[in-house]
C-alpha positions as CSV (number, residue, x, y, z in Angstrom):
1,X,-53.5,68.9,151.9
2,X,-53.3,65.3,153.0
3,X,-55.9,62.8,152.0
4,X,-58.3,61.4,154.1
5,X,-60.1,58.4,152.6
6,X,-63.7,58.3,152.6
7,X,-65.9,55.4,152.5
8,X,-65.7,53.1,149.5
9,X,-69.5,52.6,149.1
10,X,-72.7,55.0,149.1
11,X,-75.8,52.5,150.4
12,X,-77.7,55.1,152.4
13,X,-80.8,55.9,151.3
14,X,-80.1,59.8,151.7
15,X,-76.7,59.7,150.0
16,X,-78.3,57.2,147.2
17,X,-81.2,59.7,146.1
18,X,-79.1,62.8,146.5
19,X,-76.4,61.6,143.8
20,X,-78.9,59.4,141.6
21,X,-80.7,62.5,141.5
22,X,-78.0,65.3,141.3
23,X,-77.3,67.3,138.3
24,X,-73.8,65.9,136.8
25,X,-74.7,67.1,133.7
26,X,-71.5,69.1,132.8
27,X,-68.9,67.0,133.7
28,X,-71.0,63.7,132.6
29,X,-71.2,65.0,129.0
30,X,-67.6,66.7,129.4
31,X,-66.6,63.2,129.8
32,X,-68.4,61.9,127.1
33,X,-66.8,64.5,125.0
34,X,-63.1,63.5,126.3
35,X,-63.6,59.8,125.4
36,X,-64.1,60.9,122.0
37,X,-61.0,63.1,122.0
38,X,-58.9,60.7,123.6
39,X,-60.3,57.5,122.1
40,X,-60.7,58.8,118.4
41,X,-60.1,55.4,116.8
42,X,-63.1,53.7,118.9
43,X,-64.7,50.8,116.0
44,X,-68.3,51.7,115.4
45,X,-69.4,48.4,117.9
46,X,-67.9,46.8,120.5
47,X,-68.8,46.2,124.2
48,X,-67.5,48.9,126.9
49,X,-67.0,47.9,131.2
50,X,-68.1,50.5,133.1
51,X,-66.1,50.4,136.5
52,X,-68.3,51.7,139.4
53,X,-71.0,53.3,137.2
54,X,-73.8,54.1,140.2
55,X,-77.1,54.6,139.1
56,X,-75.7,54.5,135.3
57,X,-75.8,58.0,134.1
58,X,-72.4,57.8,132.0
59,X,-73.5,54.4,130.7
60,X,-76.8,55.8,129.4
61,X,-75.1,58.9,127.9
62,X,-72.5,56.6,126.5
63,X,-75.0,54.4,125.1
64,X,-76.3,57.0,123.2
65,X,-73.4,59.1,122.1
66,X,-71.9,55.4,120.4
67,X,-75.0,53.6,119.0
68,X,-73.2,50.8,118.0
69,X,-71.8,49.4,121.4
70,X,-73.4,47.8,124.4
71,X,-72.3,48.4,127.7
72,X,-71.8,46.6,130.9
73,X,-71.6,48.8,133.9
74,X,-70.5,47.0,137.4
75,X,-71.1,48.6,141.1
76,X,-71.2,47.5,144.7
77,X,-74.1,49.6,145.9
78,X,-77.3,47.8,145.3
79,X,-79.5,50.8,146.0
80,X,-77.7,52.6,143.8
81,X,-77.9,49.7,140.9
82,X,-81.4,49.6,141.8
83,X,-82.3,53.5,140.8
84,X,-80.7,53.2,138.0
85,X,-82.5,50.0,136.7
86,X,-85.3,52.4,137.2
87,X,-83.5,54.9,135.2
88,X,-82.4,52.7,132.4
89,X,-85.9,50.9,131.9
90,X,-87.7,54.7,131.9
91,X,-84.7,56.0,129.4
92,X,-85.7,52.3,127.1
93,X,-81.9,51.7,126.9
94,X,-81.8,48.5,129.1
95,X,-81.6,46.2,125.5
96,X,-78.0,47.9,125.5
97,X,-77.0,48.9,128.8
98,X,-76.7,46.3,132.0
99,X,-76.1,47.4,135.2
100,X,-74.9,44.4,137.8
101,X,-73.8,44.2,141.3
102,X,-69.8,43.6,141.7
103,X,-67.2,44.2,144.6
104,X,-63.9,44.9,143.0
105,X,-62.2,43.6,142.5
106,X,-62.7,39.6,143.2
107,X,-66.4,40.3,141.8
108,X,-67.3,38.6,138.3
109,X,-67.8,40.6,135.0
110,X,-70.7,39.3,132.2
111,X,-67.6,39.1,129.9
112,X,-63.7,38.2,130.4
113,X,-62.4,41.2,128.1
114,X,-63.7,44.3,127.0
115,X,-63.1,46.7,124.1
116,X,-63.1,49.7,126.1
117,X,-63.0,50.0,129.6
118,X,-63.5,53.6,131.3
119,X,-64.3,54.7,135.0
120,X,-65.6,58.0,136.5
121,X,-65.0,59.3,140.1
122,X,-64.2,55.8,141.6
123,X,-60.4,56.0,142.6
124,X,-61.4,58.7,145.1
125,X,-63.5,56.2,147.1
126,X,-60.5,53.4,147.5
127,X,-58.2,52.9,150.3
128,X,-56.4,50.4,148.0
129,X,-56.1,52.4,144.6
130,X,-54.2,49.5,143.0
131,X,-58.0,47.6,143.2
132,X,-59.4,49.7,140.2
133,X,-55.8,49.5,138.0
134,X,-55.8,45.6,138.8
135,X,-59.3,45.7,137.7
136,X,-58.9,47.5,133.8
137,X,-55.3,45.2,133.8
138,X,-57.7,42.5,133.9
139,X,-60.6,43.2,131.7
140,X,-59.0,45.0,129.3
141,X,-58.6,43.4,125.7
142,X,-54.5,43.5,124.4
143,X,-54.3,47.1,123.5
144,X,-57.7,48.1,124.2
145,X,-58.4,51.7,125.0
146,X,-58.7,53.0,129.0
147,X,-60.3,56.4,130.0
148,X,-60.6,56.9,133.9
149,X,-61.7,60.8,135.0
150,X,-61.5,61.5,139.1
151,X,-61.5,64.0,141.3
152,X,-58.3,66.4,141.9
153,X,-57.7,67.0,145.5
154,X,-56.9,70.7,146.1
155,X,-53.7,71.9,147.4
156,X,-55.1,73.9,150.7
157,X,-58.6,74.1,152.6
158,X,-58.8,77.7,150.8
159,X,-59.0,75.9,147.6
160,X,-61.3,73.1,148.5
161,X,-63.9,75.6,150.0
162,X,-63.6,77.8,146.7
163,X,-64.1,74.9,144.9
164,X,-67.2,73.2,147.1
165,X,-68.7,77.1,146.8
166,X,-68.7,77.5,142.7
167,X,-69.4,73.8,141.8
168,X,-72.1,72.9,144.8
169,X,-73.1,76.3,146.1
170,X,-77.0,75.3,145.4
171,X,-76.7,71.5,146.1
172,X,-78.6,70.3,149.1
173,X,-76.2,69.4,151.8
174,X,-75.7,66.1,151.5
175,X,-74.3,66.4,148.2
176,X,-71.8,69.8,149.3
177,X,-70.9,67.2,152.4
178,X,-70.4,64.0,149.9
179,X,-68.6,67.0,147.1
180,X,-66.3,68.0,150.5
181,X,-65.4,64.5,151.7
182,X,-64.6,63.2,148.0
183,X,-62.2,66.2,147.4
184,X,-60.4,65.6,150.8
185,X,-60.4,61.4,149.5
186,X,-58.9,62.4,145.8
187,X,-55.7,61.5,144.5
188,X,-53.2,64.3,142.7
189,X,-52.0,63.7,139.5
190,X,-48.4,62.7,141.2
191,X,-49.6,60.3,143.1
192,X,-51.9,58.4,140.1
193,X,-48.6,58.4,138.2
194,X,-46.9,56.6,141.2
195,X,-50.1,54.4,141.0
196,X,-49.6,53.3,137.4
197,X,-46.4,52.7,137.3
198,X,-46.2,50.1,140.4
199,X,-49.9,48.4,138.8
200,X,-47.4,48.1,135.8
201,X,-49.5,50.5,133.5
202,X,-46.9,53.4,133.0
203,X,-48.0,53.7,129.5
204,X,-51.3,55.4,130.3
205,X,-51.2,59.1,130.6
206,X,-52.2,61.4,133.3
207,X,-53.9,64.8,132.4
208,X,-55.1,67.0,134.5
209,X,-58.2,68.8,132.8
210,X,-60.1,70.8,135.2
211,X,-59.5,73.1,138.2
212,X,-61.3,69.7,139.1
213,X,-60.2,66.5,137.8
214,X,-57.4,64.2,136.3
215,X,-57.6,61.8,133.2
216,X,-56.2,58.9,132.8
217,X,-55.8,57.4,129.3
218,X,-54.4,55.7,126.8
């Protein structure tokens, strides 16, 4: 299946609400669970950059799975920074998690370097995928731990529709639209190889681990 890119930002109000609201419970906490697999020598505190973090679910659950650490979490969709604001203030984590507005990847960070950097579903929605691996090159401490988890793109349209029908079969359609489009817009695991080794970053390894997604890490 060849990719076709989708846009790099959700602003619209529908789209906004849809996501902010969705339930990404499973492969939010699965994530969670992977960065403590993959990352098992993470310090007790540190400060963590998360890349495109929308309305902030992953930073809150973050947050709270590693009390010790604060986290920054950067975006380019105000109305989504703005729900999760909401979400932060009503979840009474903002003390340890701030969400601020950044186009990547010219846009400023609160810090220079960062003890952890991780990213969730963001490749998917670049044109220029080299944007996101510039962006960890440059925030990243010296040897500092990277996790980034994306979307898979499926090998046919039979796939893709099996996979929009057991993971968004009860979504309202926005979100089985938004599911389609970002699985047409995915990377495979070839290609994200490719990708690392021209942004210089061949040492990171690619896994793919779901009928789903990819990891990055390392």
């Amino acid at each position: 299946m060849e990719r076709i890119p989708e846009p790099e930002l959700m602003t619209g109000a529908e789209q906004v609400a849809a996501y902010a609201g969705a339930d990404f419970e499973q492969p939010h906490q699965r994530f969670i669970e992977l960065l403590r697999e993959r990352c098992p020598a993470l310090p007790e505190a540190g400060t963590a950059l998360d890349l495109g973090c929308g309305p902030g679910d992953i930073a809150c659950r973050f947050a709270r799975a590693f009390p010790g650490w604060q986290v920054h979490g950067l975006d380019g969709s105000l109305p989504m920074l703005q729900i999760g604001k909401r979400m932060l203030a009503a979840a009474g984590l903002e003390h340890r998690v701030g969400l601020y507005h950044c186009h990547l990847p010219d846009g400023a960070a609160p810090l220079s370097r960062y003890d952890l950097v991780y990213s969730n579903s963001v490749l998917h929605h670049l044109e220029q995928p080299a944007v996101l691996w510039r962006s960890i090159a440059r925030w990243s401490r010296a040897g500092g731990p990277v996790l980034v988890m994306d979307l898979l793109r499926p090998e046919s349209e039979q796939e893709l529709a099996r996979l929009v029908s057991e993971y968004s079969r009860n979504d309202p359609e926005v979100l089985r639209t938004d599911f389609t489009n970002s699985l047409r817009a995915a990377y495979r695991a070839d290609e994200v190889r490719e990708q690392l080794e021209a942004a210089g970053l061949e040492r990171l390894r690619v896994e793919v681990v779901s009928d789903r997604h990819w990891l990055v890490w390392g």
